[in-house]
C-alpha positions in Angstrom: -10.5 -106.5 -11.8 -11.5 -106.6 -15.3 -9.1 -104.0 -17.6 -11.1 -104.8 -20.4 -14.3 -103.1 -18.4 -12.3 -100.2 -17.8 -11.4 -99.5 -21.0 -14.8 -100.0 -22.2 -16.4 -97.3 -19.8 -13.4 -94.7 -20.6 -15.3 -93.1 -23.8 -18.2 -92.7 -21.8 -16.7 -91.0 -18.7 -14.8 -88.7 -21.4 -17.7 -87.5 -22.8 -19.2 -86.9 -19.7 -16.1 -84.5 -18.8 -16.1 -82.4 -22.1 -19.6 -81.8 -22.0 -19.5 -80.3 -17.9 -17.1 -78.1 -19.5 -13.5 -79.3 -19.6 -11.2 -79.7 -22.0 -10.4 -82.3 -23.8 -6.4 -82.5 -22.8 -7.4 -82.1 -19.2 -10.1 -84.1 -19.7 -8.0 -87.2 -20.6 -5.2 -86.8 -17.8 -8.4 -86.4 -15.1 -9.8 -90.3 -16.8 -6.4 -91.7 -16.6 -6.2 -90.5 -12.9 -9.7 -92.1 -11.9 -8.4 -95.4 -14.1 -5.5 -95.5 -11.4 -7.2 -95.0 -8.7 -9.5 -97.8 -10.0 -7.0 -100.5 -10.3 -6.4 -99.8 -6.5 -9.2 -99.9 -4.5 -11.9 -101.8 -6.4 -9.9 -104.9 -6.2 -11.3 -104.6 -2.1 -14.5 -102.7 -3.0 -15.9 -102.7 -6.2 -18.7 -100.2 -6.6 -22.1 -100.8 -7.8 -21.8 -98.2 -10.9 -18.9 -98.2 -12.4 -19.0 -95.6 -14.4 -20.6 -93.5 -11.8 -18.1 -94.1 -9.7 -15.4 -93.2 -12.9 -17.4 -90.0 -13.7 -17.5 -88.6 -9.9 -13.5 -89.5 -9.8 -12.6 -88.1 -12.6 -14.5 -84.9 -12.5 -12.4 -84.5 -9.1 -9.1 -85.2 -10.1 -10.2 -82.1 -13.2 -11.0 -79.8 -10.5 -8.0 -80.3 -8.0 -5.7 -80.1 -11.3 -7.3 -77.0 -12.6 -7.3 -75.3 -9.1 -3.7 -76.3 -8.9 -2.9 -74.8 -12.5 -4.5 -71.6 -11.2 -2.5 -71.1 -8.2 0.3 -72.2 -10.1 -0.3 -69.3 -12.5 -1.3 -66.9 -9.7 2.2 -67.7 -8.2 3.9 -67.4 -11.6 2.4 -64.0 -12.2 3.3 -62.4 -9.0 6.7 -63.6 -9.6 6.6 -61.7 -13.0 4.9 -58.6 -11.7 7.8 -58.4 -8.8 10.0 -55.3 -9.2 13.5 -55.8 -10.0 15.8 -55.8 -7.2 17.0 -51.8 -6.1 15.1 -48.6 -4.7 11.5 -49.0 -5.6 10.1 -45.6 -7.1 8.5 -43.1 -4.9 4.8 -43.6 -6.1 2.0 -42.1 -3.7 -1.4 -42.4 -5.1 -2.8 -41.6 -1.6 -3.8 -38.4 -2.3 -5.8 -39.7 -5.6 -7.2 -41.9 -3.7 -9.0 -39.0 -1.4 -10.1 -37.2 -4.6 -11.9 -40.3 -6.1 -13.5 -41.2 -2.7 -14.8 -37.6 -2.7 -16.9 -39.0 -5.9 -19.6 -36.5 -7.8 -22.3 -39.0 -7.1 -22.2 -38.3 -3.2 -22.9 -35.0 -1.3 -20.2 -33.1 0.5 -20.6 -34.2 3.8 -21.2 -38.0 3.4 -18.2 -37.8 0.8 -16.2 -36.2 3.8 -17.3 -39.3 6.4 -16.7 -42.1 3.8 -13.6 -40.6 2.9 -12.3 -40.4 6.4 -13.7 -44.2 7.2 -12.2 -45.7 4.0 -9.0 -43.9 3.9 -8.3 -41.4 6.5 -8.7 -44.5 9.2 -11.3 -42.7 11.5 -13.3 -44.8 13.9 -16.8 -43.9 13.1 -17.1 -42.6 16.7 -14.2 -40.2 15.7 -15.8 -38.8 12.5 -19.3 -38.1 14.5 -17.7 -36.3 16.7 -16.0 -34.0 14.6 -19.7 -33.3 13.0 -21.5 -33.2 16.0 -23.7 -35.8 15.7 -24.5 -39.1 17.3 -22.3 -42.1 16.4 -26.0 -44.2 15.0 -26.6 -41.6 12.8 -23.0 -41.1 11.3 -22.7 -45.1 11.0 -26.2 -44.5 9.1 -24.4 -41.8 6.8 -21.8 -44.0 5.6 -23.5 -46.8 5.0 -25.8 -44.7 2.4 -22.6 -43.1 0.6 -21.3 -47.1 0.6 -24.7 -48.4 -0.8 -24.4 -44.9 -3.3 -20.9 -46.0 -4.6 -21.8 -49.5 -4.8 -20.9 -50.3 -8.6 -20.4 -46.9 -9.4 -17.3 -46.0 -11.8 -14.5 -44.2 -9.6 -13.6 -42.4 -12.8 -14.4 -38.9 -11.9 -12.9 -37.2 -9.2 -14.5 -35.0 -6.4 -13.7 -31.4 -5.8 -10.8 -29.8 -4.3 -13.0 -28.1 -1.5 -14.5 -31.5 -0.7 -10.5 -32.8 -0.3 -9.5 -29.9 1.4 -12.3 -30.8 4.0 -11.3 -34.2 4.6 -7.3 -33.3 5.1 -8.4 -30.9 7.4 -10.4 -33.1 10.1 -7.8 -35.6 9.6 -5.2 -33.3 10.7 -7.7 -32.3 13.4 -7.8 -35.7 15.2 -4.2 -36.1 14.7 -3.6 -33.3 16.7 -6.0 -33.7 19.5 -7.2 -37.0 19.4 -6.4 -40.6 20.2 -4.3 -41.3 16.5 -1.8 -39.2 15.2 -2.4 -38.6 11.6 -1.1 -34.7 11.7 2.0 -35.4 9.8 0.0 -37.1 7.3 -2.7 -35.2 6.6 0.6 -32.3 6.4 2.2 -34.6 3.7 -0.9 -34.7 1.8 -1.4 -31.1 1.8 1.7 -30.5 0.6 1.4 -32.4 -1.9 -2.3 -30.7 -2.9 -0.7 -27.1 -2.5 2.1 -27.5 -4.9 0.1 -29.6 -7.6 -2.9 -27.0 -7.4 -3.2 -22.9 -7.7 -5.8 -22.6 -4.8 -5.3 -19.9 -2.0 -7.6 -22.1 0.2 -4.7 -25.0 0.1 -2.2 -22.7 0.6 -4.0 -21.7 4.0 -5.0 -25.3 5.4 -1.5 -26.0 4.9 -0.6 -22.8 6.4 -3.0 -23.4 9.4 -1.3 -27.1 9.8 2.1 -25.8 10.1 1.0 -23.1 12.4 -0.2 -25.4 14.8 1.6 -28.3 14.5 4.5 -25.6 15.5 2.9 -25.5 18.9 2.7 -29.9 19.3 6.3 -30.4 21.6 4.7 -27.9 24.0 1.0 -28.5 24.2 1.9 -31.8 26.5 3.9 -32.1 29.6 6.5 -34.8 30.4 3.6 -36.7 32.4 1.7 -36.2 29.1 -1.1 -33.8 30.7 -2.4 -31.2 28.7 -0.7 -27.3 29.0 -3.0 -24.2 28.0 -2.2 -22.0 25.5 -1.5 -19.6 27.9 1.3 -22.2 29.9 2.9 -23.2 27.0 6.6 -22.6 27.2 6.9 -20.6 23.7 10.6 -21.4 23.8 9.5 -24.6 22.6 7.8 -23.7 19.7 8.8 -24.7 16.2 10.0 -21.4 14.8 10.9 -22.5 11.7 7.6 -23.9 11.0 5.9 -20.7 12.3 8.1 -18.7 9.4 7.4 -21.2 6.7 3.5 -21.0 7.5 2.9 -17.4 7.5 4.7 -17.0 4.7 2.5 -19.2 2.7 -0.3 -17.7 4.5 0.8 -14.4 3.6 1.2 -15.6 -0.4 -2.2 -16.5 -0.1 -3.9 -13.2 1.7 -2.4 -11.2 -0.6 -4.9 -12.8 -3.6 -7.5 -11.7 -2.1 -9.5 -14.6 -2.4 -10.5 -15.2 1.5 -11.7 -18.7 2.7 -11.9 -20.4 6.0 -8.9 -21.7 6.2 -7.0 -18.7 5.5 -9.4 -17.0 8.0 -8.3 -19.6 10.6 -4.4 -19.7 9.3 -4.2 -16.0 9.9 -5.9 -16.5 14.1 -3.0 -19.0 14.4 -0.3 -16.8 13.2 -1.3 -14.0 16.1 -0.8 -16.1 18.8 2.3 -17.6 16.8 3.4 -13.9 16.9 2.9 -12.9 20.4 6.3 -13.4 22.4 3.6 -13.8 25.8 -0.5 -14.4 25.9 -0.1 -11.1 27.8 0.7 -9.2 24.2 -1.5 -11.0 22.3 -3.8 -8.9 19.9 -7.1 -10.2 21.0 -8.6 -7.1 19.3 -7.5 -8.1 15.8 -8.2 -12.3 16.8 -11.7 -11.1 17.9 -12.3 -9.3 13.6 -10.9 -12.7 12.8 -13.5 -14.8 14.2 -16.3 -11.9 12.9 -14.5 -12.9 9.2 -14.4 -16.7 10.0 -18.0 -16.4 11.6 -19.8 -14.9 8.0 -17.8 -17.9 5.7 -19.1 -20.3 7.9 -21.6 -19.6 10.4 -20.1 -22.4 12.5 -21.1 -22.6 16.6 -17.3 -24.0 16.8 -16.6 -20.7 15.4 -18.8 -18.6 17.7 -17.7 -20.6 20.7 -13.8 -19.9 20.1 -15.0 -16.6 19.4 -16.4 -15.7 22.6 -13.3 -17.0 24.5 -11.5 -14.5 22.2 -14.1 -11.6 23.2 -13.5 -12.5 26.8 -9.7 -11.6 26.3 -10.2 -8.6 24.2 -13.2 -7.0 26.8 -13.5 -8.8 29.7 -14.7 -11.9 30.8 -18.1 -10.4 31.5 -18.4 -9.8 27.7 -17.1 -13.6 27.0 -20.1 -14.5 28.7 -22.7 -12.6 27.4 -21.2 -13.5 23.8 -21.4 -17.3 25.0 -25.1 -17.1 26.5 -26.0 -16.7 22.5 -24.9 -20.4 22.0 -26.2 -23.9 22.8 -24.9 -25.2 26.1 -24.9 -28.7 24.3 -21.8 -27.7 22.0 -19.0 -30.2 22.6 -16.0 -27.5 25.6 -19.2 -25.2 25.8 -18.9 -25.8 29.4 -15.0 -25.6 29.2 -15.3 -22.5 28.3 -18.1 -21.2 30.5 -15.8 -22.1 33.6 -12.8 -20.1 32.4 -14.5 -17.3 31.8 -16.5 -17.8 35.2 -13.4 -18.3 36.7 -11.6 -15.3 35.0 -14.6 -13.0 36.6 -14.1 -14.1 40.4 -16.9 -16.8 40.8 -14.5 -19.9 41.2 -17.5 -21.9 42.7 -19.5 -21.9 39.8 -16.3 -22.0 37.6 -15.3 -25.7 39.7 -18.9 -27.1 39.1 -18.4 -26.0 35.6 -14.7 -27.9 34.7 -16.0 -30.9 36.3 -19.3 -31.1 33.9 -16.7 -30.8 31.6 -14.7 -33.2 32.0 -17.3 -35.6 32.4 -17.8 -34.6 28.3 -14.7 -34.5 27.2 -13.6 -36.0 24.2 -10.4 -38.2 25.1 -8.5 -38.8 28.4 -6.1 -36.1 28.4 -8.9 -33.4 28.1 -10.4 -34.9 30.8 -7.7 -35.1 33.5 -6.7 -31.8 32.9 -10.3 -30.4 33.3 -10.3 -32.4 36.4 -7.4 -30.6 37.5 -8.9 -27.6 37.0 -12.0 -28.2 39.5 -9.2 -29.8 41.8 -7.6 -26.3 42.2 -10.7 -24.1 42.7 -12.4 -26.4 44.7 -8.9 -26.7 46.8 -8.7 -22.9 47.1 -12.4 -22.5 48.3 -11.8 -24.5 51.1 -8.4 -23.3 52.4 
């Protein structure tokens, strides 16, 4: 091998390194790298360019040295960034995080579904059923508030009632659907009602604790569903009941009347009634009228014709319910009951099985299933 070629070609291949961009320093330790590597192969094959084959070396021993420098660096600064041993401090930016998803830039609703995607965890399947619409055409919605946000600042935070929204069908599919993010969205709403003066906090987190008092009893030890009306009220979380109408209470009294506090206050009769028996169905009926003008909602109308059928007869229920579209998600749930509750158990048993070919998750389903089960088993006795 001829050292003094080498040595010759080392300017060059230099030169050729500082001007792709690296630095001088590095430069020379990636030459004197290739010059090694040189002395031991070319004695068995010499290449035909020399300093080609220098150049192409080199420039790859200055790459796997600077990557390696990097990840040294990378490693170095985690190390420095590590907390020092002990408790780490109780930092919780979660609920920051929901207020800058809800960004200004994005209407209400599709802040609500990225929201609920990006954080809250929801399956998209999950979120379109909580608005009623088809699974396509809530993927669709998120993917425009995604492509909205796309390089936008998160520096401005969305509105409280846009927040308020979220928590609330978070807590909703905690408590009746497949994940249990109920005590969650609870936390979080804590959290919102003692950093903010709005009533309609205080009543979503009145209405959470409210029906989150109910949870040990609305399942059975085989994990089937029990009724309202089954429920062993023993059970229920009387503490919870206390400390949620008395925040619902606090908020009432300011006269400032939302949904929530509308649906709080529906919760907190049927807390109150020691049997379903001596529940005032009059007064839950003038809550739904309340709930129905905020929000217009057929949710809304459909519980509230389950509550008319208590409060004047099932007849009533029904002519309440023939207003609404038979395509609302438990319409035909509640259709049976009330059929049922009038003395036509046939069309009551047709009814709970069309129902439970709808419904939402398993549970809902075997215990609608049950239900036809036992009419259809009385009919033929």
């Amino acid at each position: 091998m001829d050292e003094v070629l080498l040595r010759s070609l080392t300017p060059g291949v230099l030169t050729v390194l500082v001007r792709r961009g690296a630095d001088f320093a590095a430069a020379e330790d990636a030459v004197q790298d290739a010059l090694v590597e040189a002395l031991r192969v070319w004695a068995a094959d010499p290449p035909r360019d020399a300093k080609g084959w220098l150049v192409t070396v080199a420039w790859r021993k200055f790459l796997d040295a600077t990557r390696a420098d990097t990840t040294r660096r990378r490693r170095e600064d985690r190390v420095a960034e590590e907390p020092a041993p002990g408790p780490a401090p109780a930092v919780d930016d979660t609920l920051q995080l929901y207020f800058l998803c809800a960004h200004p830039s994005l209407t209400p609703a599709s802040a609500v579904a990225l929201t609920l995607r990006a954080v809250g965890g929801l399956t998209t399947r999950q979120i379109a059923g909580a608005y009623l619409v088809p699974e396509a055409t809530m993927a669709q919605r998120i993917s425009r508030a995604k492509r909205t946000v796309s390089g936008v600042r998160f520096d401005r935070p969305g509105d409280v009632a846009t927040v308020l929204r979220v928590l609330y069908l978070v807590f909703n599919e905690g408590y009746s659907g497949d994940v249990d993010l109920a005590a969650e969205a609870i936390r979080l709403t804590r959290q919102l009602a003692a950093r903010i003066d709005h009533p309609e906090a205080a009543g979503l987190l009145a209405l959470m604790l409210l029906h989150h008092a109910r949870r040990a009893a609305r399942t059975a030890s085989d994990g089937s569903l029990v009724p309202l009306a089954e429920q062993d009220r023993g059970r229920w979380d009387t503490a919870l009941i206390a400390e949620g109408v008395g925040i619902l209470q606090a908020a009432l009294a300011r006269d400032r009347l939302g949904e929530f506090q509308a649906q709080a206050a529906i919760a907190a009769l049927h807390a109150d009634a020691p049997t379903t028996e001596e529940t005032d169905w009059v007064q839950i009926v003038e809550w739904y009228d309340e709930l129905t003008r905020l929000t217009d909602s057929p949710i809304v109308r459909l519980n509230r014709a389950v509550a008319v059928g208590e409060a004047d007869g099932p007849r009533a229920g029904l002519a309440a319910l023939a207003a609404l579209d038979a395509s609302l998600p438990r319409h035909a749930a509640v259709a049976a009951y009330l059929h049922e509750r009038d003395g036509d158990p046939a069309t009551a048993a047709r009814l709970y099985a069309e129902a439970a070919h709808k419904a939402p998750n398993l549970a809902e389903r075997d215990h609608l299933t049950r239900q036809a089960a036992r009419l259809n088993a009385r009919r033929c006795r």
